[in-house]
C-alpha positions as a Python dict, from the first residue, in 0.01 Angstrom:
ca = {
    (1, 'X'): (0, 0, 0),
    (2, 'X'): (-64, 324, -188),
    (3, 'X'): (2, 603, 30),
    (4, 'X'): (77, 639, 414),
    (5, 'X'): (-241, 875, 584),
    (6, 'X'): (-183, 751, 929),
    (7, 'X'): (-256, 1013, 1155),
    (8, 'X'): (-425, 1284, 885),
    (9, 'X'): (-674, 1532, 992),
    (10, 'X'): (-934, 1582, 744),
    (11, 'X'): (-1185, 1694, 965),
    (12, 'X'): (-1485, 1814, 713),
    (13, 'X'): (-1287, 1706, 399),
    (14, 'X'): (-1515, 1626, 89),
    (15, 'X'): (-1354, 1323, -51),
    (16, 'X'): (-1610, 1196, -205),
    (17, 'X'): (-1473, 962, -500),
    (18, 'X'): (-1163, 951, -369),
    (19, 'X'): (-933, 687, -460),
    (20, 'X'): (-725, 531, -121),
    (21, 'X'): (-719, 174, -256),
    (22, 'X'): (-461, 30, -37),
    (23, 'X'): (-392, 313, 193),
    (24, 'X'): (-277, 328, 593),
    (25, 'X'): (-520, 539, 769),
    (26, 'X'): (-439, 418, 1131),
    (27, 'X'): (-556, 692, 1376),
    (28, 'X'): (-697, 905, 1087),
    (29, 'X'): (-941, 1230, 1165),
    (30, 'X'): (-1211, 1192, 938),
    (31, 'X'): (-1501, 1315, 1143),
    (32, 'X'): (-1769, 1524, 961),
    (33, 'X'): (-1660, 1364, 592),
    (34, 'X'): (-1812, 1318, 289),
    (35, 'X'): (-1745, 991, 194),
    (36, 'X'): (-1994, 937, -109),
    (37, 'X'): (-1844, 705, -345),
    (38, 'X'): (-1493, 705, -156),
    (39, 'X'): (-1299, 382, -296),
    (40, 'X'): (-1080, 214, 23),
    (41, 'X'): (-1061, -130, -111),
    (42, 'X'): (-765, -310, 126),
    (43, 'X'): (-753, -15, 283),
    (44, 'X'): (-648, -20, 662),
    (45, 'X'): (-847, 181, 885),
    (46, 'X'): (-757, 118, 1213),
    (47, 'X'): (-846, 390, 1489),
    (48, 'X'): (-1000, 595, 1248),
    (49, 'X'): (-1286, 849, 1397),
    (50, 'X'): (-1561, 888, 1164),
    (51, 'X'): (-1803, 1061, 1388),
    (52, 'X'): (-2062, 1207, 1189),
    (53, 'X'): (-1923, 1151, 893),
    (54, 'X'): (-2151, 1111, 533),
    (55, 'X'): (-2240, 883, 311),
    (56, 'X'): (-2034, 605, 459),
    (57, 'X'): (-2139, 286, 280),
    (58, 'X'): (-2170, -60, 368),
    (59, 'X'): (-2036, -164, 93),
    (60, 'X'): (-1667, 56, 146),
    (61, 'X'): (-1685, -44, 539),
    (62, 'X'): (-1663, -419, 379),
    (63, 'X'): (-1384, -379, 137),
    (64, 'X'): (-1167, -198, 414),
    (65, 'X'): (-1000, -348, 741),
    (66, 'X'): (-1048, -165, 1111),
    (67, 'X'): (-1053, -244, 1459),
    (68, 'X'): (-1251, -229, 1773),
    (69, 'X'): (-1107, 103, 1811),
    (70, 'X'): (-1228, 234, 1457),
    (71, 'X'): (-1580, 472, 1538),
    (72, 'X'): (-1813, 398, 1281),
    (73, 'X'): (-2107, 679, 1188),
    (74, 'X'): (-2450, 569, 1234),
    (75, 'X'): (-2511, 343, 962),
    (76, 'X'): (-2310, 60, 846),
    (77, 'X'): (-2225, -192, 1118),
    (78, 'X'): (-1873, -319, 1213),
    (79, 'X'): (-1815, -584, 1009),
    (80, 'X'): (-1680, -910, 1177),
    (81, 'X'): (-1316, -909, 1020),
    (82, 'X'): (-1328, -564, 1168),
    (83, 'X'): (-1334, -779, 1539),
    (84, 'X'): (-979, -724, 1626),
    (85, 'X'): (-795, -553, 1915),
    (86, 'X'): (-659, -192, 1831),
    (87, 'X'): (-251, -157, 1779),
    (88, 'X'): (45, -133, 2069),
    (89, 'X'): (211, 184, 1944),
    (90, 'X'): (515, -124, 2050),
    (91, 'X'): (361, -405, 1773),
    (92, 'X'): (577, -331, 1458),
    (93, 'X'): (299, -330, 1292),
    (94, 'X'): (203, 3, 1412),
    (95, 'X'): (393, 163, 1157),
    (96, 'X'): (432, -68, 840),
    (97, 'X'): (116, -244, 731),
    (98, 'X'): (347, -539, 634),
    (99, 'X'): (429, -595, 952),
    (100, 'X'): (59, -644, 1104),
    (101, 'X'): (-9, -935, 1148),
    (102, 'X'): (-410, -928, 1209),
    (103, 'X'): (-378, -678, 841),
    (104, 'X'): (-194, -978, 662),
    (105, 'X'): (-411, -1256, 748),
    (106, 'X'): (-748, -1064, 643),
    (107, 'X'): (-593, -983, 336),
    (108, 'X'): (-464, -1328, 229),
    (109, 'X'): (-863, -1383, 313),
    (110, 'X'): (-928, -1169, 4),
    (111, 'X'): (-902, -1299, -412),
    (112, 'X'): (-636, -1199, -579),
    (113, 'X'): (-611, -870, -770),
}
């Protein structure tokens, strides 16, 4: 993956068109965030609290993976890959997105790049 982001606050960031292909953004504060045009392809977004967040699309929830704990804005819908328990902080894959296993299998559901 491209960066590690588990954890950030960005509370009321604009990052719209931002580029997170790839990135870990388990637990991630991203309430009140512009998200217009945001790319997250393969992104991992686990636990993540969008609450009231902007311009979320359908099309970015898709791409990206979450969880039942992930809170979604009002608009797109939890997808059904997104149908998965939240992380034991004692899984290994807590911390390394090559370790989760529920991660891994969705991806190897994806083409190739």
């Amino acid at each position: 993956f491209w960066a590690d982001l588990s954890r950030a606050r960005m509370e009321g960031a604009d990052l719209s068109e931002a580029r997170m292909e790839g990135a870990n953004l388990w637990g991630a504060d991203l309430r009140s965030t512009d998200l217009r045009d945001w790319s997250i392809a393969r992104t991992s977004l686990r636990s993540v609290d969008f609450t009231g967040a902007q311009n979320l699309s359908k099309a970015a929830v898709n791409s990206a993976f979450g969880d039942r704990a992930t809170i979604l804005p009002d608009g797109p819908e939890r997808p059904a890959h997104w149908d998965v328990p939240p992380l034991d902080p004692d899984d290994p894959g807590f911390f390394d997105l090559k370790e989760d296993a529920a991660y891994q299998a969705w991806l190897a559901t994806l083409p190739e790049r």
